[in-house]
LUMGUVO-104842 format. One record per atom (N, C-alpha, C): x, z, y; residue in one letter. Coordinates in pm, whole numbers, padded with zeros to 5 digits, always signed. Layout:
REM LUMGUVO-104842
XZYA/...
REM end
This chain:
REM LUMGUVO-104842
+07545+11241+11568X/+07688+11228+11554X/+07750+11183+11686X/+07675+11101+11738X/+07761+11010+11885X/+07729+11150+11961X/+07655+11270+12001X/+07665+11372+12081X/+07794+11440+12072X/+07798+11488+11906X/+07924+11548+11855X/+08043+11497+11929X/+08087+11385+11912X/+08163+11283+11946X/+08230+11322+12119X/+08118+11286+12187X/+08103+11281+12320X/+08109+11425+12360X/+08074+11514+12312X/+08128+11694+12332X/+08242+11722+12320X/+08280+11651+12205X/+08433+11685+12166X/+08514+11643+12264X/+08470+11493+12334X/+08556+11391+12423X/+08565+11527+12546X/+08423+11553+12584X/+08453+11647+12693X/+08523+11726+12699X/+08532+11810+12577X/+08609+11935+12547X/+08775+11943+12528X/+08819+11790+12523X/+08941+11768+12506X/+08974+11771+12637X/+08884+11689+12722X/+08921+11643+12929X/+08946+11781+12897X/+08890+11850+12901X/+08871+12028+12970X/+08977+12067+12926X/+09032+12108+12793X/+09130+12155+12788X/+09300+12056+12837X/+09305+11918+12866X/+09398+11844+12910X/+09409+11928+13031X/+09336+11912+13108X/+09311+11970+13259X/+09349+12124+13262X/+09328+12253+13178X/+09356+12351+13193X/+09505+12347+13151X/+09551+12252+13032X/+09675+12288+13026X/+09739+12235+13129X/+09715+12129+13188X/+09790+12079+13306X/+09814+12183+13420X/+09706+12244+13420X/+09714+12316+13523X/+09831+12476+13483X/+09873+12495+13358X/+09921+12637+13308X/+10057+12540+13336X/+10106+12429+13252X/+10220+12438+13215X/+10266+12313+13331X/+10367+12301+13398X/+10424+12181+13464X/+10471+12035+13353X/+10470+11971+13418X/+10517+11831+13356X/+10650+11864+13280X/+10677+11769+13180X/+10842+11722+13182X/+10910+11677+13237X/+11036+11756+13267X/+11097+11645+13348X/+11170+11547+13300X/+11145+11510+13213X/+11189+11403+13086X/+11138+11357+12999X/+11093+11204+12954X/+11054+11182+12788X/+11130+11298+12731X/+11288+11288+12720X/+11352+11387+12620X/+11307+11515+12613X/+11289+11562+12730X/+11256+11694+12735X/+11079+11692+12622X/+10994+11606+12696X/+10879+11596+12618X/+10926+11606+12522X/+10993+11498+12430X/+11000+11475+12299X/+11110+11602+12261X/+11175+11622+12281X/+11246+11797+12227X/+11124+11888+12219X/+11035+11901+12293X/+10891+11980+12312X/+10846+11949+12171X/+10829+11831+12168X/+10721+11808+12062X/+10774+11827+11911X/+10898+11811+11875X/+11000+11821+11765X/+10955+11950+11766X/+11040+12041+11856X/+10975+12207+11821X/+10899+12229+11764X/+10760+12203+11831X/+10584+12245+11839X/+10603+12231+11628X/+10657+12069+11634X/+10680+11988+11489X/+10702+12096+11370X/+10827+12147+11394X/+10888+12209+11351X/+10833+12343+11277X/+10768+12407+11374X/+10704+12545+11395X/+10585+12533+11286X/+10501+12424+11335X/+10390+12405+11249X/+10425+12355+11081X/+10544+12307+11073X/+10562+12248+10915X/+10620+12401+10867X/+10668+12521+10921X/+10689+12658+10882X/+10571+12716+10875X/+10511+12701+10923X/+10368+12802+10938X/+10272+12741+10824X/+10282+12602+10769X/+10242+12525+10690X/+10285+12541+10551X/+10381+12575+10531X/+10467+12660+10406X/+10487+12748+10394X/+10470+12879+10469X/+10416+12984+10481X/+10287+12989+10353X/+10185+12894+10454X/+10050+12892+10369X/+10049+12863+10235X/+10147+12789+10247X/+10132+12718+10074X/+10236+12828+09988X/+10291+12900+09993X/+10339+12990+09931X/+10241+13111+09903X/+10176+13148+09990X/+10073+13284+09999X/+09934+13229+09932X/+09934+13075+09943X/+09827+13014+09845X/+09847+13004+09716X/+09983+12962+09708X/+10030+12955+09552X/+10072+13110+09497X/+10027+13226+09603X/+10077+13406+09490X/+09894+13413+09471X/+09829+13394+09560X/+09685+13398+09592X/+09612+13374+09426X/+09678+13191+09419X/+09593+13176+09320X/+09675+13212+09180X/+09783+13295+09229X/+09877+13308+09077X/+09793+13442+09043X/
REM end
């Protein structure tokens, strides 16, 4: 389990670092946090999406 753990840790550096490298900083908390509301946003649609196509699925 502590390998698992410690792979994953790596695998997160790795991808921090590639996204750093694709996307530039904020030039703002606000701007961050407007970022992150979006991202928020997007995923609680895509999330009810699922649960509708789950609930014809199992109808």
């Amino acid at each position: 389990m502590r390998s698992l753990i410690l792979a994953l840790g790596e695998m997160a550096k790795l991808e921090q670092e590639r996204a750093a490298e694709v996307h530039p900083p904020f030039a703002s908390a606000h701007e961050g946090y407007a970022h992150i509301q979006e991202e928020t946003e997007e995923a609680k649609a895509e999330l009810d999406y699922i649960e509708v196509q789950t609930g014809i699925l199992w109808g």
